[in-house]
C-alpha positions as CSV (number, residue, x, y, z in Angstrom):
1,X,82.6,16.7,152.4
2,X,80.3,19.5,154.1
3,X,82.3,22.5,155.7
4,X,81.3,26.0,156.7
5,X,79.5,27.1,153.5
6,X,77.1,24.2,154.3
7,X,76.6,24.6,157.3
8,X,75.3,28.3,156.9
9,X,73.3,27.2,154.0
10,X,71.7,24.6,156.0
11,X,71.6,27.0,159.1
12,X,69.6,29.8,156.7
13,X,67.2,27.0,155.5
14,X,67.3,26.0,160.0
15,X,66.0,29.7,160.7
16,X,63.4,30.0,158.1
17,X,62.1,26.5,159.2
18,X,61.7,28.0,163.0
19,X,60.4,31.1,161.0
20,X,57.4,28.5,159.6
21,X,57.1,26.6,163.1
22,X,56.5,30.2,164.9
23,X,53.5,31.9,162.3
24,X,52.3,28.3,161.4
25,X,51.9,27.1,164.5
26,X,52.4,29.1,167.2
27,X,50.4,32.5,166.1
28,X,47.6,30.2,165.0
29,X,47.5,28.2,168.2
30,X,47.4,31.8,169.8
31,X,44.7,32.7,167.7
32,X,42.8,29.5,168.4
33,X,43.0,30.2,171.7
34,X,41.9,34.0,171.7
35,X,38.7,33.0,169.6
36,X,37.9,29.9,172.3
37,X,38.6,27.3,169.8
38,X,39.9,23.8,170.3
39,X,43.8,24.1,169.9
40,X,43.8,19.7,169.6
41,X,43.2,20.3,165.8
42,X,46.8,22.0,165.4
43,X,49.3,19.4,165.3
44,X,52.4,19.3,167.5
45,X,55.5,20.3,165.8
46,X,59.3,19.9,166.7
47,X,61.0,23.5,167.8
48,X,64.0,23.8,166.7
49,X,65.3,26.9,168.3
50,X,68.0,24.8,170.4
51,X,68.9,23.7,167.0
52,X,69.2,27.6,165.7
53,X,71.0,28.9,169.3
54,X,73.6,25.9,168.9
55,X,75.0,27.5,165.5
56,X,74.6,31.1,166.0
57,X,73.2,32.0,169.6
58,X,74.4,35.0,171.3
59,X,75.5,34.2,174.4
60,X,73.7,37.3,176.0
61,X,70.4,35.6,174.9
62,X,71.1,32.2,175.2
63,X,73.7,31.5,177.5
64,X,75.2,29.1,174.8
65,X,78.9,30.0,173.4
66,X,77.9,28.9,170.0
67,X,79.7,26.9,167.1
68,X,80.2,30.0,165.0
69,X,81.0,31.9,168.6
70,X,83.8,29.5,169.2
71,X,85.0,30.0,166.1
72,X,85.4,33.7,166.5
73,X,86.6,33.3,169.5
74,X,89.6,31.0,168.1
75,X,91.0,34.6,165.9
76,X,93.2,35.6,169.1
77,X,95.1,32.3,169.9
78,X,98.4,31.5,168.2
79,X,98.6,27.8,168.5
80,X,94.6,27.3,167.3
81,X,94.4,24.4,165.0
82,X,91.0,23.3,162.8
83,X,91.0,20.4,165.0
84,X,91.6,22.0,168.7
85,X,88.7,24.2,167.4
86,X,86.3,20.9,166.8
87,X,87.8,19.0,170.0
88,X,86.5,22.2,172.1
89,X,83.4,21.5,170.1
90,X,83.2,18.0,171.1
91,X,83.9,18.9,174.7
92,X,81.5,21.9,174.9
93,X,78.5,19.9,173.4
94,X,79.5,15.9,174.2
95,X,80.2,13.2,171.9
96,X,77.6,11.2,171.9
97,X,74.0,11.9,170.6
98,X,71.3,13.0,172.9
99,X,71.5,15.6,175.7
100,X,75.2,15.8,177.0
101,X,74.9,15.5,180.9
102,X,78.0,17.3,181.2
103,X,76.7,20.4,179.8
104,X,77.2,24.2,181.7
105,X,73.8,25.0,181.5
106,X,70.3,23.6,180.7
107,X,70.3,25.7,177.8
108,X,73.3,24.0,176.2
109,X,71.8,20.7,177.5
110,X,68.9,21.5,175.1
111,X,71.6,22.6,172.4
112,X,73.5,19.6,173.0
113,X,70.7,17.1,172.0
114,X,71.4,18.6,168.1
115,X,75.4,17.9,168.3
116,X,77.4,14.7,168.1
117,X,81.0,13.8,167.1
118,X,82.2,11.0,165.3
119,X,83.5,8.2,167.5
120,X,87.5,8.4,167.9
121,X,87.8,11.5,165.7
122,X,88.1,15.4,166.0
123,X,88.3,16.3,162.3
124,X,84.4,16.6,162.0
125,X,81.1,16.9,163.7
126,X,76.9,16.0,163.4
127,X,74.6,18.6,163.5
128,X,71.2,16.8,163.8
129,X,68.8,19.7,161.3
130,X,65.7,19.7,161.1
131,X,66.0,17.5,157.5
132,X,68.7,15.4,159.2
133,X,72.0,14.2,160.4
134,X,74.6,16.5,158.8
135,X,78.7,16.1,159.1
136,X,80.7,19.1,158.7
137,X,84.5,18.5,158.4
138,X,86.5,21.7,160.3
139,X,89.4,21.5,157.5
140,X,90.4,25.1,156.4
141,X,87.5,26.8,159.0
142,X,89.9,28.5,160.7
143,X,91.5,30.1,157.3
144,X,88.2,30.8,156.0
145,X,87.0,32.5,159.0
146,X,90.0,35.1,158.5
147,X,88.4,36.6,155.7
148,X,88.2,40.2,156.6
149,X,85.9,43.3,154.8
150,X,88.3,45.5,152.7
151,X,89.1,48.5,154.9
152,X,87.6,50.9,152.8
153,X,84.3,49.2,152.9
154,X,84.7,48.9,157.1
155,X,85.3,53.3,156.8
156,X,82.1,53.5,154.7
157,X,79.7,51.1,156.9
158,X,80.5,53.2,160.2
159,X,79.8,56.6,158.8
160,X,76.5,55.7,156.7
161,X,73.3,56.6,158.3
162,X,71.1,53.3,157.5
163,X,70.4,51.5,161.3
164,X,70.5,48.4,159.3
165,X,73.7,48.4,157.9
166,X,75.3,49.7,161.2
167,X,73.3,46.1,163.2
168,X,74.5,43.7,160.6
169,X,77.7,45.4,160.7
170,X,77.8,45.4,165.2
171,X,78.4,48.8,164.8
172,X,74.6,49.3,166.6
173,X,72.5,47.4,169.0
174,X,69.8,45.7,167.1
175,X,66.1,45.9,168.7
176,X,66.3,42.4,168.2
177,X,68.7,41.4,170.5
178,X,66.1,42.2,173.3
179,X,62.9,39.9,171.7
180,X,62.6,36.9,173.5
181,X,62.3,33.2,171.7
182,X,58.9,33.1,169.8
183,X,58.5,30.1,171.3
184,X,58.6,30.5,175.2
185,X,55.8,30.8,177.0
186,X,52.7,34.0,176.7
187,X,53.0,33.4,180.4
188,X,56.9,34.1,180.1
189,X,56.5,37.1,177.8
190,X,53.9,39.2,179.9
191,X,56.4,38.8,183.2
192,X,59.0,40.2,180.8
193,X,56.7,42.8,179.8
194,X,55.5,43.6,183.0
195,X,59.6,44.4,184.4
196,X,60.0,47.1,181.3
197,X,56.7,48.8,182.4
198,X,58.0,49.4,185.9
């Protein structure tokens, strides 16, 4: 049975694959278009971005509450169960496979087209990855996502000087939280650009 150390090993291999899609693709199709090239010769290409923002999207960026968000935000309940934490799932991002009509937003429409739960059940869920249709089984999530730093370590991280440490860490803003999708549109990124310059 898959649980939550699969799915951020199969998230980790997700990001690098949107990490290919973006120089492979993207930046060459940029560059084909810079030098007045045909771009016909690069071949289309899935994105899976929605794929990436349905696991770990902040909501400030994507306007999706996540699956590892929901989790999180589980910690504070008293009555939160593995399986109330997979039927909010289910409810957030639909049942059935394809874009769930019922979404909040477009953005977890688009999400929603990567998510599916099992017919009748609540104990599991599909993540549809780049490589395929993976179920992940919620059993114990809510335990393992109670595993805390050692306080000594927590002391340490806020007082050290390296801006790295401190982003992974949310004791800093990273730059990154303002970069927009690699994959939206150059049209999309100049507007952007053109608001921080006024």
């Amino acid at each position: 049975k898959n649980s939550m150390e699969q799915l951020c090993i199969n998230f980790a291999n997700e990001k690098l694959q949107n990490l290919f899609n973006y120089n492979v693709f993207v930046k060459e199709r940029e560059t084909y278009r810079g030098e007045g090239l045909p771009e016909d010769v690069i071949p289309d290409f899935r994105d899976n971005t929605p794929c990436c923002n349905l696991v770990s999207g902040t909501y400030k960026k994507t306007k999706i509450v996540c699956i590892f968000t929901k989790l999180d935000d589980l910690k504070s309940q008293k009555n939160a169960t593995d399986k109330k934490y997979c039927e909010g799932l289910i409810q957030y991002f639909g049942r059935k496979e394809g874009k769930f009509e019922g979404a909040k937003n477009d953005k977890v429409k688009e999400a929603s087209r990567y998510f599916y739960g099992p017919k009748g059940g609540s104990k599991s869920f599909f993540v549809i990855h780049f490589a395929g249709h993976v179920e992940y089984h919620v059993d114990g999530w809510l335990q393992k996502n109670e595993d805390k730093l050692p306080l000594q370590l927590g002391n340490i991280i806020e007082k050290c000087k390296s801006d790295y440490l401190l982003r992974i860490y949310g004791h800093k803003d990273s730059p990154l939280d303002e970069i927009q999708s690699p994959f939206a549109s150059s049209s999309m990124k100049s507007k952007k650009r053109s608001k921080k310059a006024t």
